[in-house]
N, C-alpha and C positions, 0 to 999 in steps of 0.2 A: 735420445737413444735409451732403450729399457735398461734399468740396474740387473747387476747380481750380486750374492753376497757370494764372496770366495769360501770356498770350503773349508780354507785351512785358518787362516787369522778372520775371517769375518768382515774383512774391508770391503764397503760398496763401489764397485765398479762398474764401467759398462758394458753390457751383453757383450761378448764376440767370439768368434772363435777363435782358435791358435794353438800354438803350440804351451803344451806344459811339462814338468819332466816327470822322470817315471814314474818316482815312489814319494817326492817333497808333492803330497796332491795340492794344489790349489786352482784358482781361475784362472783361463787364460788371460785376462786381463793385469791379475795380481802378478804372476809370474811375469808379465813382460814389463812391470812396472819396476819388478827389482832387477830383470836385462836393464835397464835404460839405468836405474842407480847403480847397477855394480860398473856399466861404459864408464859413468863418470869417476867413479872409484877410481877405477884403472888407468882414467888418463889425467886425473890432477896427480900429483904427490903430495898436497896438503890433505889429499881426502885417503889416499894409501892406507894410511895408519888404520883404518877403521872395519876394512877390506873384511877382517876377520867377524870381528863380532856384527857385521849383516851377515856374512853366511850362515852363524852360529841362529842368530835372530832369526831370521828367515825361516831357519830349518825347523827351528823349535816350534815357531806358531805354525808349520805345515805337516804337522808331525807323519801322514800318510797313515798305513792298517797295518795292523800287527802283522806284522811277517821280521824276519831274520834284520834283511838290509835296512828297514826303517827304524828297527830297535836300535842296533849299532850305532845310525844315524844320528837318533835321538839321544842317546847317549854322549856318544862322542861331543857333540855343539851343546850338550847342556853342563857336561866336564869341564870344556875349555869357556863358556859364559862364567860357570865358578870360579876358575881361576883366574879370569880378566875382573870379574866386579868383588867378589871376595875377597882375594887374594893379593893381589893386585899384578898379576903375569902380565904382560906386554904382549899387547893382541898377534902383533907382529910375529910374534914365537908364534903362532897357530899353527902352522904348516905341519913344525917338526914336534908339536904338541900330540896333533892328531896322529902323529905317526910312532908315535910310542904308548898313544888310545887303543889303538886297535890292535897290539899284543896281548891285550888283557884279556880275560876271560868274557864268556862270551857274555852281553848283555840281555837282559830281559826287559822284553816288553812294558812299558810304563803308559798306564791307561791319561792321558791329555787331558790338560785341563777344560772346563769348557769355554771358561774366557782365559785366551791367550794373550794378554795383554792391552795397553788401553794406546801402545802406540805401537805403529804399524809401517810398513814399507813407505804407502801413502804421506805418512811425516815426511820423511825422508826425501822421498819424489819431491814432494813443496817446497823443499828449501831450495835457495837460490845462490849461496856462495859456500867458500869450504868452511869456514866459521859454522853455519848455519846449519849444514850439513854432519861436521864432527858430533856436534850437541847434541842433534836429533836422534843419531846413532848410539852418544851412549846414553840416549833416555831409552833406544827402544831396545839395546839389549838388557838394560836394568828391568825392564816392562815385560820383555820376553822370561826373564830368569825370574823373575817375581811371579808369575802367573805359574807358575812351574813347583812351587813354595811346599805343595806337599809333599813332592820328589828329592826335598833338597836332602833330607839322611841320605837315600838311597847313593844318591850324584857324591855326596859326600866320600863316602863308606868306598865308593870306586874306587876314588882317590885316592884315596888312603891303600886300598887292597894296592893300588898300582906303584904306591912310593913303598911297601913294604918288601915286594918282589922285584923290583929293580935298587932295593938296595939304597934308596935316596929319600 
């Protein structure tokens, strides 16, 4: 079966069609690659914990065209990758993370790097137990957040505007 390179992270998959979502652009292939690793997410609880930083991952190497929803987007999951590998926040928080993101003021388009990182959903896919799995994930949100390295003032600077107006 013919390759493609995905649009958004650049992983070789095979031709096909399907479905993808509206604004994270990538291959139908890639996209149903991280369907089949977020099923497993959701149905171990050893792989739970991780839940977040693929979505943050994901989203960052798919980053989609400058429009409003994909800035925000891209915003928001390179915020909360700060916080989880910088920082050290507990991915777990993500939820109520992003939802104290999106109070902020509104974000500006951040031109993508062109390499998005050296490890990819496809890592992830490959593994074969939760051990294997956990690892993969926080190499490839360290991968995803790292490729991202000229945006990090910017991601930073949110931060901060967003701990200074809630007061924390």
């Amino acid at each position: 079966m013919p390759e493609s390179a995905c649009r958004g992270c650049g992983c070789l998959l095979p031709a096909t069609d399907g479905p993808t979502h509206p604004y994270i652009l990538s291959s139908p292939g890639c996209w149903g690659a991280y369907g089949e690793v977020s099923a497993r997410t959701y149905s171990d609880p050893q792989r739970q914990v991780t839940l977040q930083v693929e979505v943050d991952a994901y989203a960052v190497q798919h980053p989609g065209e400058p429009n409003r929803r994909a800035a925000q987007s891209v915003g928001i999951h390179l915020m909360t990758l700060c916080l989880v590998i910088e920082q050290g926040a507990d991915p777990r928080e993500g939820p109520r993370l992003h939802r104290q993101m999106v109070e902020r003021p509104v974000f500006r388009w951040l031109d993508p790097p062109p390499d998005r990182g050296d490890v990819t959903v496809l890592d992830v896919h490959a593994t074969t137990d939760a051990a294997g799995h956990v690892a993969a994930v926080h190499d490839w949100g360290r991968s995803a957040w790292d490729a991202w390295a000229i945006h990090h003032p910017t991601v930073r600077t949110w931060l901060e505007r967003g701990r200074s107006s809630s007061g924390g």
